[in-house]
Backbone as a ProteinNet text record, in pm:
[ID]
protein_1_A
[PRIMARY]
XXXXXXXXXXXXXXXXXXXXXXXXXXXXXXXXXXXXXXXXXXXXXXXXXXXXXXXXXXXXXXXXXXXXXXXXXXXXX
[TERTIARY]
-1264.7	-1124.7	-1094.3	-1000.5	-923.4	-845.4	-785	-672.7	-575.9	-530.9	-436.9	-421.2	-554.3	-527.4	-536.4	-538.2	-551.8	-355.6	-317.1	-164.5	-104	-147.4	-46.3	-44.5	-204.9	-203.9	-122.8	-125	-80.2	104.8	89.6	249	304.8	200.7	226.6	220.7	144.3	153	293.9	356.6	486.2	597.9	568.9	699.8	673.8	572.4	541.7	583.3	550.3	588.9	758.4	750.4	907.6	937.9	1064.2	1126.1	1055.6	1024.8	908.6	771.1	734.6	601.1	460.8	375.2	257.2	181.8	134.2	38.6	-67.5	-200.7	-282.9	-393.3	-454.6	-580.7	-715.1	-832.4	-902.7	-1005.4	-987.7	-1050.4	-1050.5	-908.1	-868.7	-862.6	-856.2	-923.1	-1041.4	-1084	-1272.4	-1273.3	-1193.3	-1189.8	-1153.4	-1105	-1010.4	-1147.9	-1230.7	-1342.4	-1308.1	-1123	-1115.5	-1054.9	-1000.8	-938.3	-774.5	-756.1	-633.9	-628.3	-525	-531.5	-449.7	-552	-455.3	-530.3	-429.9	-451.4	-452.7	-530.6	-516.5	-410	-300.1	-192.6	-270.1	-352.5	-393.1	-418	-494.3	-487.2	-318.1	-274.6	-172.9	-180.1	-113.2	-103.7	-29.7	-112.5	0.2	35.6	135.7	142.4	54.7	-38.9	-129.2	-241.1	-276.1	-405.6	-445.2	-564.1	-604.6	-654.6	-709.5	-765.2	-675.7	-618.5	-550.2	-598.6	-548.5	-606.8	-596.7	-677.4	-691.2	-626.6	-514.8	-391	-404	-382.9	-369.1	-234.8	-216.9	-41.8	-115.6	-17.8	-69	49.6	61.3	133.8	128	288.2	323.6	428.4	393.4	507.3	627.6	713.2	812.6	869.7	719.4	729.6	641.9	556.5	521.3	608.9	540	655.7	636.2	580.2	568.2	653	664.9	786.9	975.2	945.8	1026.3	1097.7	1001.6	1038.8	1071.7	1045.2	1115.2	1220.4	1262.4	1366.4	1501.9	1457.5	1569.9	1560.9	1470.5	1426.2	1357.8	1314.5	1232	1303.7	1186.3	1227.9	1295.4	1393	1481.1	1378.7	1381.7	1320.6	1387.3
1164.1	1198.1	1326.6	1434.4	1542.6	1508.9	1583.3	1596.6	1521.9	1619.9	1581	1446	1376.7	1270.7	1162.9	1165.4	1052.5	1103.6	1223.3	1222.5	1140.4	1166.7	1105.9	951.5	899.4	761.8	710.6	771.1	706	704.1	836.3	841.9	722.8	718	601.2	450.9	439.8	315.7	278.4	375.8	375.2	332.3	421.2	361	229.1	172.6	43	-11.9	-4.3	-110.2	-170.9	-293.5	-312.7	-314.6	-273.8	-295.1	-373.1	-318.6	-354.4	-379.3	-348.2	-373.6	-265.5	-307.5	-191.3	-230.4	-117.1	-153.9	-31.7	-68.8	23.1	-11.5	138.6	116.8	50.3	46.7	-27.6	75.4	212.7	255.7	244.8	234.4	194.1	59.8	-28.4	-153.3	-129.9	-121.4	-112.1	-35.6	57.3	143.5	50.5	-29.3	-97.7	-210.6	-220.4	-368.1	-473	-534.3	-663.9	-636.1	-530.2	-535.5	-568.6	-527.8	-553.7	-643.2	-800.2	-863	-791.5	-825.3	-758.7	-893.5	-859.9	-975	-869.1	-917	-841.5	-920.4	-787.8	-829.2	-785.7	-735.4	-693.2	-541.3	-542.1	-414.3	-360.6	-219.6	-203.6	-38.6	-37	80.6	168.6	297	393.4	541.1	565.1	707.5	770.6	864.9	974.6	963.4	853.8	782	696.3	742.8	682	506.8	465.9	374.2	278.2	145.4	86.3	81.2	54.9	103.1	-31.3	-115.4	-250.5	-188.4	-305.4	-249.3	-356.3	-365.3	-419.7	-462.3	-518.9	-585.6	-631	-564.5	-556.2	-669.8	-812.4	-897	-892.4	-858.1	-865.6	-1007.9	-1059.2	-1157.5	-1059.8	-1131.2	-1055.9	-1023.9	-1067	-1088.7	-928	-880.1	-782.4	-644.9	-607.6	-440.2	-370.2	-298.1	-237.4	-263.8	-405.8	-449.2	-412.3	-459.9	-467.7	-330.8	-247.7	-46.2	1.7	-44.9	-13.9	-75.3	-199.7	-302	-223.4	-202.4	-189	-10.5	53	174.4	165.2	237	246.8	182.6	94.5	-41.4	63.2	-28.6	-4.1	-35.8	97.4	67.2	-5.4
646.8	663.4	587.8	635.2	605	522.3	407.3	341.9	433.4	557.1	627.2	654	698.4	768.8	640.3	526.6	426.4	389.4	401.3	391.8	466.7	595.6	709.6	692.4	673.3	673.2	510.3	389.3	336	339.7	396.4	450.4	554.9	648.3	781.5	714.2	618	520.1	483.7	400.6	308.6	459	517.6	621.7	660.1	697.3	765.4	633	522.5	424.3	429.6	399.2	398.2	215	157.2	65.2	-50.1	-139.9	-237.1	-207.4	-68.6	-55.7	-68.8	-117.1	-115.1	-44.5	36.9	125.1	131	141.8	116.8	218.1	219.4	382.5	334.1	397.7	422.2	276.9	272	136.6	5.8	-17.9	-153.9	-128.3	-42.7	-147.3	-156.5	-87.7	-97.8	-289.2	-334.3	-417.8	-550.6	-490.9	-584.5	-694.2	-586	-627.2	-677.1	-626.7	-680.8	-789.4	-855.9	-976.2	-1008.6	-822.8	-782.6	-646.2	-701.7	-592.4	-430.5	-341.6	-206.2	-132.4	7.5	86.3	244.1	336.4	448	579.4	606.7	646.4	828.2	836.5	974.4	1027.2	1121.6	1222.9	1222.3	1201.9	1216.1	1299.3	1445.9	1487	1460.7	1397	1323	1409	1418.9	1450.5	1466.3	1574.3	1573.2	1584.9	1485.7	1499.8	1635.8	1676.1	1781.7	1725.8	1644.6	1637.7	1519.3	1529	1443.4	1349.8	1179.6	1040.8	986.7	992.5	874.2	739.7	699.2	598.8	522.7	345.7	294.1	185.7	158.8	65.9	-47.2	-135.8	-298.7	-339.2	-320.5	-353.7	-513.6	-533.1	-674.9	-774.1	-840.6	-898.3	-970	-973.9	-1026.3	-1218.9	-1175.7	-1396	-1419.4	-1281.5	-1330.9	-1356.3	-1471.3	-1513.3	-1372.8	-1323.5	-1196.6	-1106.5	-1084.1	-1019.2	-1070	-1155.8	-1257.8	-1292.9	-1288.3	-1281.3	-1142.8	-1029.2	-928.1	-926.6	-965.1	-935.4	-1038.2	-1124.3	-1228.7	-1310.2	-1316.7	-1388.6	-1504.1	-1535.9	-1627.1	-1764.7	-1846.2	-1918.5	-2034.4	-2099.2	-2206.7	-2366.8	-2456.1	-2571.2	-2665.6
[MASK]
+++++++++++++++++++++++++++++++++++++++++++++++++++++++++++++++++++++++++++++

């Protein structure tokens, strides 16, 4: 893959995501080796791309800070 096309897809990711969700392609988990739980949500057809992109969801609890920093801003000292 091109610059371009790891933009577009992680760009085409972010839109498909709904409202707190992360979703990441079939490289970065591979990248990831399990350090971060993901679950595979499916083949998803994206914009431009000829061939659908196996997508993954970075399921978060809501006790995590990450969550917690999008939800509210950055934590109070």
């Amino acid at each position: 893959m091109c610059n371009g096309e790891i933009y577009r897809l992680s760009r085409d990711l972010c839109a498909e995501a709904k409202d707190g969700q992360i979703l990441l392609g079939q490289r970065v988990n591979v990248a990831l080796k399990g350090s971060v739980a993901t679950e595979q949500v499916g083949a998803l057809a994206l914009k431009g791309l000829t061939q659908p992109v196996v997508a993954y969801n970075v399921p978060l609890a809501a006790t995590q800070p990450a969550l917690r920093i999008i939800e509210g801003g950055a934590p109070s000292v």
